[in-house]
C-alpha positions as CSV (number, residue, x, y, z in Angstrom):
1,X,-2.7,-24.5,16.4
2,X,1.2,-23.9,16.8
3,X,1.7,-21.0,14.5
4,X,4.6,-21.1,12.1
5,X,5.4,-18.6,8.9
6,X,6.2,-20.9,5.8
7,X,9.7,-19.7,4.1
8,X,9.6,-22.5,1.8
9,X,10.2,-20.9,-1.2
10,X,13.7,-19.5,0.1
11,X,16.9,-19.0,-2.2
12,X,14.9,-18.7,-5.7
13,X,15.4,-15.3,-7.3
14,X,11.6,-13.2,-7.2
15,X,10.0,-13.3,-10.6
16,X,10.8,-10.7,-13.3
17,X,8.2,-7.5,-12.4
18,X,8.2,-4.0,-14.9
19,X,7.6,-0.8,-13.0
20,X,4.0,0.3,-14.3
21,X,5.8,3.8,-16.2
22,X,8.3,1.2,-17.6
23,X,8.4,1.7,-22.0
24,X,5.8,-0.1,-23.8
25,X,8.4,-1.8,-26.0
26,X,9.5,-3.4,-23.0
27,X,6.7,-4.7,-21.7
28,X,5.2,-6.0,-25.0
29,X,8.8,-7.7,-25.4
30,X,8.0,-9.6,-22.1
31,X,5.3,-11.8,-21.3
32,X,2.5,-10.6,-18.7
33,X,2.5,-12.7,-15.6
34,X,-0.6,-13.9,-14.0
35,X,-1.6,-14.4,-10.4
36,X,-2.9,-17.5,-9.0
37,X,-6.8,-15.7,-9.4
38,X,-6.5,-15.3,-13.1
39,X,-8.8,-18.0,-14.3
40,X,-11.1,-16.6,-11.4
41,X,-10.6,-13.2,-12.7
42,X,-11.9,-14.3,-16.3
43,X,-14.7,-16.9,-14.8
44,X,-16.1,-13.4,-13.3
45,X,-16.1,-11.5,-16.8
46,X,-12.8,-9.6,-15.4
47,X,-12.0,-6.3,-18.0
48,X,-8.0,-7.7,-18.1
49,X,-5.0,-5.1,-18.5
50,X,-1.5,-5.3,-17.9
51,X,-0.2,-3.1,-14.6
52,X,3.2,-3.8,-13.1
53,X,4.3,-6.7,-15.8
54,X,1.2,-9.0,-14.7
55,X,-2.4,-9.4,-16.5
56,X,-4.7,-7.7,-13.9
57,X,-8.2,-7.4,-13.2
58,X,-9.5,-3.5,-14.0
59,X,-12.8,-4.0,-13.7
60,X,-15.7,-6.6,-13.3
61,X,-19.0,-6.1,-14.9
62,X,-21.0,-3.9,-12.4
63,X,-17.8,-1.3,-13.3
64,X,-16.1,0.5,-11.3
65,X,-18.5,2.5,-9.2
66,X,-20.5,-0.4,-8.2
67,X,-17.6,-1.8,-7.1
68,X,-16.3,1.1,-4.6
69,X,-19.6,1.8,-3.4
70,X,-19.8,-2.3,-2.4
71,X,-16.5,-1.7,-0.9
72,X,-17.9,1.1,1.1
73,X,-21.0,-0.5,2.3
74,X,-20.5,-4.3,2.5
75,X,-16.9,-6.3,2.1
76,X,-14.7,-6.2,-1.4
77,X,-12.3,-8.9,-2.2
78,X,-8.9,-8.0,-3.9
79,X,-6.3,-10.1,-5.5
80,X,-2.9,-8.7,-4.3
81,X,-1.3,-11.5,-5.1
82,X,1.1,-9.2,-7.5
83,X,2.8,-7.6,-4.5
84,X,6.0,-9.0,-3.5
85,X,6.1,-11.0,0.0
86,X,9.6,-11.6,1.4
87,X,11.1,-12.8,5.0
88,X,13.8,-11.2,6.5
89,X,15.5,-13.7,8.8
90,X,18.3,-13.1,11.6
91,X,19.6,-15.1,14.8
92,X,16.9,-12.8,16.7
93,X,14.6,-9.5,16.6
94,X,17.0,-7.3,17.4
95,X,19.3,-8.4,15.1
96,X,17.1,-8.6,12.2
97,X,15.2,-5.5,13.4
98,X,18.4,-3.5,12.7
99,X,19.2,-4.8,9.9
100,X,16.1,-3.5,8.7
101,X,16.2,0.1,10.3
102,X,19.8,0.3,8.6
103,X,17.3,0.7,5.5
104,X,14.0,2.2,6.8
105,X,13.1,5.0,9.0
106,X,10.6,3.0,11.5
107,X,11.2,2.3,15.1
108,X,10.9,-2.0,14.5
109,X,13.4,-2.8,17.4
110,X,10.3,-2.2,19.5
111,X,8.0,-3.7,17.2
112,X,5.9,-6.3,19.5
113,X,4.9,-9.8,18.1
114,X,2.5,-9.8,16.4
115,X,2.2,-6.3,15.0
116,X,3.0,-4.4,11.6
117,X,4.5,-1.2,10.7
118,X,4.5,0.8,8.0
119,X,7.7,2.4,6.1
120,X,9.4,3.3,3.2
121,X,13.0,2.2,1.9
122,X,15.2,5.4,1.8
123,X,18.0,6.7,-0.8
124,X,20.8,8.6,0.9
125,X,18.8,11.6,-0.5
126,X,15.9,10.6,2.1
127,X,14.3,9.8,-1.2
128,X,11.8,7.1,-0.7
129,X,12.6,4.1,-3.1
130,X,9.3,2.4,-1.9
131,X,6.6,2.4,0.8
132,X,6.0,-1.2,2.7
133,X,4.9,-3.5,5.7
134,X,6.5,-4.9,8.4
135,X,5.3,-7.8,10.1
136,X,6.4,-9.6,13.2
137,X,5.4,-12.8,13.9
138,X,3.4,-13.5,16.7
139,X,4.5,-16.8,17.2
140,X,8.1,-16.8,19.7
141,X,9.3,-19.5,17.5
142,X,9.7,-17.3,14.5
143,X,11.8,-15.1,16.4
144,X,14.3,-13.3,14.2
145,X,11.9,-13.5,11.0
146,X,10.4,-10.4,9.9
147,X,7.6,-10.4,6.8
148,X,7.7,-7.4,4.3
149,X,5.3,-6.5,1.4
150,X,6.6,-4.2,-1.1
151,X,4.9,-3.0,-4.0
152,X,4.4,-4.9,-7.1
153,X,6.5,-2.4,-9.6
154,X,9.1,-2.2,-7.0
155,X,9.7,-5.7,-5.7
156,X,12.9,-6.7,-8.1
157,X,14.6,-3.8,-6.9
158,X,13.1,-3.6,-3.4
159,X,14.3,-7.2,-2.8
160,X,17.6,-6.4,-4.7
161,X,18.2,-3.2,-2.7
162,X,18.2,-4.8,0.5
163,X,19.5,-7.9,-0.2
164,X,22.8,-6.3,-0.9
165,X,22.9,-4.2,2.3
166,X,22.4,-6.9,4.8
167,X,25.0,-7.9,7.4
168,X,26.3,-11.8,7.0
169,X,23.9,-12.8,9.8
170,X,20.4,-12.0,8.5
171,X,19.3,-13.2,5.1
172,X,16.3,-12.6,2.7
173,X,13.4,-15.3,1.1
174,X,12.0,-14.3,-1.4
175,X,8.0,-15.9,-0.9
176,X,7.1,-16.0,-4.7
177,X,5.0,-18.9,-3.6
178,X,2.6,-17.2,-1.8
179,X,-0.7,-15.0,-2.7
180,X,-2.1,-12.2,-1.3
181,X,-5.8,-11.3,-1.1
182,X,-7.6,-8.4,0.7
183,X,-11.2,-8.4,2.5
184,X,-11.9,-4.7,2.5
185,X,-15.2,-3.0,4.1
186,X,-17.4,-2.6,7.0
187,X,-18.8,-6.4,6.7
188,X,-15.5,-8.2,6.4
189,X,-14.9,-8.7,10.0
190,X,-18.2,-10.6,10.2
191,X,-17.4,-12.6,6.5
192,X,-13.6,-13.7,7.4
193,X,-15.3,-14.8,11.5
194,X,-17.4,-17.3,10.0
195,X,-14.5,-19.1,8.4
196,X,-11.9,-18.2,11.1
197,X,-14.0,-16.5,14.3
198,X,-10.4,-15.1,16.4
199,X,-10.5,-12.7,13.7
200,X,-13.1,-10.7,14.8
201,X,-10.8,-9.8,18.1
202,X,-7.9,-8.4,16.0
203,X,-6.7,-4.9,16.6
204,X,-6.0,-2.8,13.7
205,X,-2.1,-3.3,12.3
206,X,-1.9,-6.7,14.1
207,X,-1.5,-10.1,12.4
208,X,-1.4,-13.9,13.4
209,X,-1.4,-17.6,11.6
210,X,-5.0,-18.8,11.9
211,X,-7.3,-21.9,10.5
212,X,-9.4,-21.3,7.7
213,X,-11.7,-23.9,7.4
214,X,-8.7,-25.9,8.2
215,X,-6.4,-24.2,5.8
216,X,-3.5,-22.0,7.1
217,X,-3.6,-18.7,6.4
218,X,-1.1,-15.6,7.9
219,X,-3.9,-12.8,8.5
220,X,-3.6,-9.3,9.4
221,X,-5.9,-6.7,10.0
222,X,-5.4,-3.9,7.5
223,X,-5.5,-2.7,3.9
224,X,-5.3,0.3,2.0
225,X,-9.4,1.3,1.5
226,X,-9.5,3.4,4.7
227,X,-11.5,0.6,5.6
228,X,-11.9,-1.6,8.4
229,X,-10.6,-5.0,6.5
230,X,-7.6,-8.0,6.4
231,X,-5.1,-8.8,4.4
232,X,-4.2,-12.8,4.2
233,X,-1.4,-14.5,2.7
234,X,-1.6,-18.1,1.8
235,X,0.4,-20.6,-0.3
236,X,-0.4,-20.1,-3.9
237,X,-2.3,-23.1,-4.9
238,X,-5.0,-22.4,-1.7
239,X,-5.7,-18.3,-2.9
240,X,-8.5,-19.7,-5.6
241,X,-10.3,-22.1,-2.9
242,X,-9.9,-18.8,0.1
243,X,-11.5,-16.4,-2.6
244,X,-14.1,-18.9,-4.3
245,X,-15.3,-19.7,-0.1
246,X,-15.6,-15.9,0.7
247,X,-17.4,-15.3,-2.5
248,X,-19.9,-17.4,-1.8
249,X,-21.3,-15.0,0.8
250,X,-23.8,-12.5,-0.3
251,X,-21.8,-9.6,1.2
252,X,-18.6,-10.1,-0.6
253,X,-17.5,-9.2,-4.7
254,X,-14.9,-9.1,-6.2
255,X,-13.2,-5.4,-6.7
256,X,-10.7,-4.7,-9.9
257,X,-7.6,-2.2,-9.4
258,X,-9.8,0.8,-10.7
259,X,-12.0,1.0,-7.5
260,X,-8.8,0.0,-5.7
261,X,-7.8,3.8,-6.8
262,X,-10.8,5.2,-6.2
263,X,-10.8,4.0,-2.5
264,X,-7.4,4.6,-2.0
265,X,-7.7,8.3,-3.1
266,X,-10.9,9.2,-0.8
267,X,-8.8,7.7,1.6
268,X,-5.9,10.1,1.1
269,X,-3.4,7.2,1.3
270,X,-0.2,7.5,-1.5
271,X,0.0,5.7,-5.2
272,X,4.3,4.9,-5.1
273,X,5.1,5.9,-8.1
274,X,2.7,8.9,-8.3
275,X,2.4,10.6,-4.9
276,X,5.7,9.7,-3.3
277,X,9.3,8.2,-5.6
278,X,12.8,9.2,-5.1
279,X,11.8,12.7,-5.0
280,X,10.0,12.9,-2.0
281,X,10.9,12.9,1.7
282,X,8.2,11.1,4.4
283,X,8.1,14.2,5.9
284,X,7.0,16.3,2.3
285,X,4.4,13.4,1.7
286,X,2.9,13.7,5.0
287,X,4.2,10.5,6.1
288,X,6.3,11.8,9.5
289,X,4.2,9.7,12.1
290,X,5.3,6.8,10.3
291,X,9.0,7.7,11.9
292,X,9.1,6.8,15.0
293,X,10.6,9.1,18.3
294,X,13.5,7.0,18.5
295,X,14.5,7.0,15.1
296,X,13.5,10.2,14.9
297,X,16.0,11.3,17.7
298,X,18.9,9.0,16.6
299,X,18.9,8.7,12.9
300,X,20.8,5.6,11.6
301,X,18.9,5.4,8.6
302,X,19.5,6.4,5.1
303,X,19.0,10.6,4.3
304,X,18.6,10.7,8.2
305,X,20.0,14.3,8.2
306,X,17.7,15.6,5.9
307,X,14.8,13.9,7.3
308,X,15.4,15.5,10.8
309,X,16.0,18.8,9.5
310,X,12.8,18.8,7.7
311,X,10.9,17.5,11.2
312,X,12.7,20.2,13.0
313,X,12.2,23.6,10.4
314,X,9.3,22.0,8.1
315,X,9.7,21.1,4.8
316,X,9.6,23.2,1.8
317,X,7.0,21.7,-0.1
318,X,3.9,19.6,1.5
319,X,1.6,16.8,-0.1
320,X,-1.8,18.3,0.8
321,X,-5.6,17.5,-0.7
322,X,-7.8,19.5,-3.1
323,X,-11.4,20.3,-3.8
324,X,-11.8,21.3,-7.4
325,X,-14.7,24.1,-7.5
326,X,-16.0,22.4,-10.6
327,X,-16.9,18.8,-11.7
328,X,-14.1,18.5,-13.9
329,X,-11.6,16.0,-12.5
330,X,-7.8,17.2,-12.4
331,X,-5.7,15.0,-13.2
332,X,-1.9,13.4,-12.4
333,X,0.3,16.2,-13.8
334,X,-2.1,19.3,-13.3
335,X,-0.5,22.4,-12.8
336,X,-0.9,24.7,-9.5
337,X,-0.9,28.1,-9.3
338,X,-1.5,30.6,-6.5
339,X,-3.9,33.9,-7.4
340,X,-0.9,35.5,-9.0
341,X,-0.7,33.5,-11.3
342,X,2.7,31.5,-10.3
343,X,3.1,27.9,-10.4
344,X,3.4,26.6,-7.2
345,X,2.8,22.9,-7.2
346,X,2.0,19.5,-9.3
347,X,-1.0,17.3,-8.7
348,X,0.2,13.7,-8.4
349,X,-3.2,12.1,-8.2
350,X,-6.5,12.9,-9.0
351,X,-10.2,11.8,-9.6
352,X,-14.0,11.2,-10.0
353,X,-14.7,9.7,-6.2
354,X,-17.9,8.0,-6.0
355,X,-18.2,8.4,-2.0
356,X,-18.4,12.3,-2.6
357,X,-20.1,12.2,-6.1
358,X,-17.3,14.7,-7.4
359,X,-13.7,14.8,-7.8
360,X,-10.5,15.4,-5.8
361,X,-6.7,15.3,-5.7
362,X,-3.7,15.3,-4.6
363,X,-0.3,17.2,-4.6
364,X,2.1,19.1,-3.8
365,X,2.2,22.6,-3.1
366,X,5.1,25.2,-1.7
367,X,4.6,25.2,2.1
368,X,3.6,28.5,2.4
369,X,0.3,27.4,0.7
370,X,-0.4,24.3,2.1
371,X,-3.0,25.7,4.6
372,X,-6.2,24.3,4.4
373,X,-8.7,26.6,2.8
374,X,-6.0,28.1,0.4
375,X,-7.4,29.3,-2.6
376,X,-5.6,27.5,-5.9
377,X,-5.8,27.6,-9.6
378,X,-5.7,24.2,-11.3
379,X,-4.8,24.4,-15.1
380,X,-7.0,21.7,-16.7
381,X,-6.8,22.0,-20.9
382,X,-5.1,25.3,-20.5
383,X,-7.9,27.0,-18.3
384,X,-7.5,27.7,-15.0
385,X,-10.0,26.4,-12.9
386,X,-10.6,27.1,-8.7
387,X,-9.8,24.7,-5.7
388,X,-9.1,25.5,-2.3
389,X,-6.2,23.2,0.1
390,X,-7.9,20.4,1.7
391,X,-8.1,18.4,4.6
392,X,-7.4,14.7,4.2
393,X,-8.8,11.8,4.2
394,X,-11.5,13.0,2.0
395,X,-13.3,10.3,3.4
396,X,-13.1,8.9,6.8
397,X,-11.0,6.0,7.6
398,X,-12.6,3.5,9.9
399,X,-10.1,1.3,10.5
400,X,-11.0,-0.8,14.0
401,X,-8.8,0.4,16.4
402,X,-9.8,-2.4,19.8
């Protein structure tokens, strides 16, 4: 099968998105959107609420637990579709690929066919303005095109961001005609072979155009679960026939956006928005080996000097994980002391993880206590309660690395 990436939907402006900390007023004064699952999503008894300006699945009726345990053990199916898909197109690679790195920190001049990257869109702070993927097709016909996924609160602006800083030869489609649906967990390889088998031979961060059950489908092997798992983007009017096939297998159900969080915070992967925003460098949130030596060595992107001088000396502050010593969750906004008694960080996301059958968190602290085993005070309803610095993932990631 010649493989091709469909840029039908091309000049059409994205549709209207609200960031998820956006005013209530403003989101009641505009309709929720819906993805292309959402008579799917109430089909399956689907607890509905808005997040990111769309009506979105929270929960399903086994709740969330059930649902990042299944996740865990067998293969969960997400509706993504919310996120905003793009293609960057130039006269060639290396043209579009430095268009792009006029923008992001990551090395995608050397990015090889059919591979994807991760990175962030920078402010001339260094700030990050969003995290995203970068795909390159496979296929040498598609030369030139690179695919991006930004996230769902940010895709107005993402798209809006770079479409303004892009030389005269490269241009950006907007894909509001596509969805987007993850396969997460240790059985998904198997589920997603029986439908297309090449699948199965996929290395982790690659991605091609394959056949399922005769419908063509962009596939890449990844996700944001720590687990092994896919991520495939289809036109919009397939997504209900993919996810009604796959859920016809025993091993697969359908997973809400509250074990989406759960997964992703075991995992020790970043929330935009909560863990990383304008405030934070890739180097503070732990996110340095997404820069690449080159770029790292040359700069050439926005905040570059910054960026490099925080690689070279360290930064001053560091996202690092926490064990509370009690049950009691600490949440987003939890004050950290050290054992005098002085403040010396903010949690940005925390939780009840089922995997560990007690909570953790994330933050950041001063870099002078971001060594693991550091003792901390979280304040949690004005009592100060013990955890110790972390290692992270909290959970391991098994992500198939052939």
């Amino acid at each position: 099968m010649s493989e091709t990436v469909d840029h039908q939907s091309s000049d059409k402006t994205a549709e209207p998105s609200s960031h998820s900390d956006a005013p209530q007023s403003a989101l009641l004064q505009s309709p929720l959107q819906r993805t292309p699952l959402h008579g799917l999503h109430l089909a399956l008894g689907a607890r509905m609420a808005p997040f990111a300006g769309y009506d979105m699945p929270i929960q399903y009726a086994s709740g969330i637990i059930s649902e990042h345990n299944h996740t865990r053990t067998a293969a969960g199916l997400f509706d993504v579709s919310h996120m905003g898909q793009a293609f960057l197109i130039g006269a060639s690679h290396h043209s579009t690929a430095l268009a792009l790195e006029a923008l992001v920190p990551a090395d995608l001049v050397n990015l090889a066919p059919g591979r994807q990257r991760y990175t962030q869109l920078l402010n001339e702070e260094g700030g990050i303005l969003d995290d995203l993927m970068v795909t390159r097709p496979a296929d040498p016909a598609q030369d030139g095109v690179l695919m991006l996924v930004v996230n769902a609160a940010c895709k107005v602006e993402d798209f809006a961001h770079i479409q303004a800083r892009l030389p005269n030869d490269a241009r950006l489609l907007l894909a509001s005609h596509r969805a987007l649906l993850a396969l997460q967990g240790p059985k998904a390889a198997k589920v997603l072979a029986r439908h297309c088998p090449s699948v199965e031979s996929m290395a982790f961060m690659s991605a091609r155009v394959v056949s399922f059950n005769g419908l063509t489908c962009h596939v890449s092997r990844s996700g944001y679960t720590g687990e092994d798992g896919f991520e495939m983007s289809m036109r919009a009017e397939l997504a209900d026939q993919f996810a009604r096939t796959l859920l016809r297998d025993e091993a697969v159900k359908m997973i809400g956006l509250g074990a989406r969080d759960s997964l992703r915070l075991e995992a020790g992967l970043c929330l935009y928005g909560h863990d990383i925003d304008v405030t934070t460098s890739p180097v503070e949130a732990g996110l340095a080996w997404s820069i690449q030596k080159r770029r790292r060595i040359e700069g050439g992107f926005p905040g570059a000097q910054r960026i490099q001088l925080e690689l070279a000396e360290g930064p001053k502050r560091l996202r690092v994980g926490l064990v509370p010593e009690s049950r009691q969750p600490a949440r987003e906004g939890t004050e950290i002391l050290n054992d005098a008694g002085e403040a010396i960080g903010m949690i940005t996301s925390g939780g009840f993880v089922p995997s560990l059958n007690g909570p953790v968190a994330m933050g950041y602290v001063d870099a002078s206590h971001a060594q693991i085993e550091t003792q901390v005070h979280l304040i949690v309803r004005g009592k100060a309660l013990g955890a110790k610095i972390a290692p992270m993932p909290f959970v391991p990631h098994r992500y198939v690395r052939t």
